[in-house]
Structures are given as C-alpha cells and as structure tokens.
C-alpha positions in Angstrom: 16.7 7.9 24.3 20.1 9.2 24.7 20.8 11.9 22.4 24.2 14.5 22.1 23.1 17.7 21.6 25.4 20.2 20.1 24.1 23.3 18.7 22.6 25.6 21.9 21.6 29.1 19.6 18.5 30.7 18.6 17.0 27.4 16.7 19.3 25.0 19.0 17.9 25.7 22.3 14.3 25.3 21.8 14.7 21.9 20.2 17.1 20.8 23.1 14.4 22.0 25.4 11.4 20.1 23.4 13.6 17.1 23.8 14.3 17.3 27.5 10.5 18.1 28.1 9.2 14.3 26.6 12.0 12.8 28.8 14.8 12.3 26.7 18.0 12.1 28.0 20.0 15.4 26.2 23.4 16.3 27.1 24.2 19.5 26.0 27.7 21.0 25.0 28.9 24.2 25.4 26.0 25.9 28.3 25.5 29.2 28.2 23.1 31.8 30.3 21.0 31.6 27.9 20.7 27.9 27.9 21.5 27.4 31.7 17.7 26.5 32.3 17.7 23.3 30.6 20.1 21.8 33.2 17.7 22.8 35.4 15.2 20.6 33.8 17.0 17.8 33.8 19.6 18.1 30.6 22.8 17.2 31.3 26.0 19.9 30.6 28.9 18.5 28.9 32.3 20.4 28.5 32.7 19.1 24.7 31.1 18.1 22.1 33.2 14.7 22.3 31.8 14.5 25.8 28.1 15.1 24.4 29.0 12.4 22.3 30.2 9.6 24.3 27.6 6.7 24.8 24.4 7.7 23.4 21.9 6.9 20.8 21.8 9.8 18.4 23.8 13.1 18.0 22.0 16.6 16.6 24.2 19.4 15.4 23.0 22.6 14.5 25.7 24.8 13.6 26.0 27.8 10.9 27.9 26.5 8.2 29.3 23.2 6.7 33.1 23.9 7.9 31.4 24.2 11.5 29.9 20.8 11.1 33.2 19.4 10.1 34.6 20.7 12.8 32.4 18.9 15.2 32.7 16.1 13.4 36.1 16.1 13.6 36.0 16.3 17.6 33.3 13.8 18.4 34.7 11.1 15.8 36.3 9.4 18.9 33.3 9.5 21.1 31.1 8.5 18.2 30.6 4.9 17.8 30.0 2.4 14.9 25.6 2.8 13.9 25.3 5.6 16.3 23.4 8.2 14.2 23.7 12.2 13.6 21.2 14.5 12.5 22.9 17.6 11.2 20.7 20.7 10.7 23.6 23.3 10.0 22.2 26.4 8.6 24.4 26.0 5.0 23.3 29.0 3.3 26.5 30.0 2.1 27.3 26.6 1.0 24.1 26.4 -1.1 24.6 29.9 -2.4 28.4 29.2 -3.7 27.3 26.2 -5.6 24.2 27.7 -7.3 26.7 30.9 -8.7 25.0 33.2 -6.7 
C-alpha cells in the first residue's frame, strides 16, 4: 500500500516506522534528524505534504490541533484524489476542551 504520511513527531515517527517495517510504501513530509532513519529503511522524503499526497492509497495526519489538520488539508486537497482516504489522528485536546466548557 501506498500511504502519505504527514505527522513525523513523538507519536508520528514510530507509526511511520511500523509502517515502513511490513513493507508499505510511506512517503514522509517534512524529514527531520530525528526522522532521517526511516529513509534509510526505505521511506520515501517528500518536500510537502501535497507531494506526500500525490498518487497513493491512504493519507495519515497526525498533527496537534484541528486548525493544523485544516491546514494540511488545505495543501494536499490538489494532490488528493476522488475515494482516496485519510486517517487523521490530530491530538485535539483543546478543541475537545473548548466545547465541553472547560
């Protein structure tokens, strides 16, 4: 499988790198050091997350907040085709707590 992976932090990187180890096809946006290894095992660096985007089977975001997944929606929209699918795992604490009063 072909899957767009945007999202490269603390709960990112491990999931990219569980992906890449069963022999999926990732292609990660935005490398960093810390995530440098995983194109060494095969993952595949991409500049943007439009570019992560383009032709595969699934995209998985995992950004902080719901404005951040907007965002990146907002930029892959292009490269994102008609019953291609996205997992979004954004951390939306803030979200949650705004519409619960707290």
């Amino acid at each position: 499988m072909r899957i767009g992976f945007v999202g490269l932090g603390v709960m990112g990187r491990p999931m990219a790198e569980h992906l890449i180890a069963v022999g999926h096809e990732v292609r990660l946006n935005r490398v960093k050091e810390a995530s440098a290894h995983l194109v060494k095992r095969s993952g595949r660096a991409k500049g943007t997350a439009a570019a992560a985007a383009e032709r595969v089977d699934a995209v998985i975001l995992i950004v902080p907040d719901a404005p951040d997944v907007e965002t990146v929606q907002q930029l892959m929209n292009a490269a994102i085709g008609r019953g291609d699918g996205e997992l979004d795992h954004a951390a939306l604490i803030r979200t949650v707590d705004a519409l619960s009063g707290r």
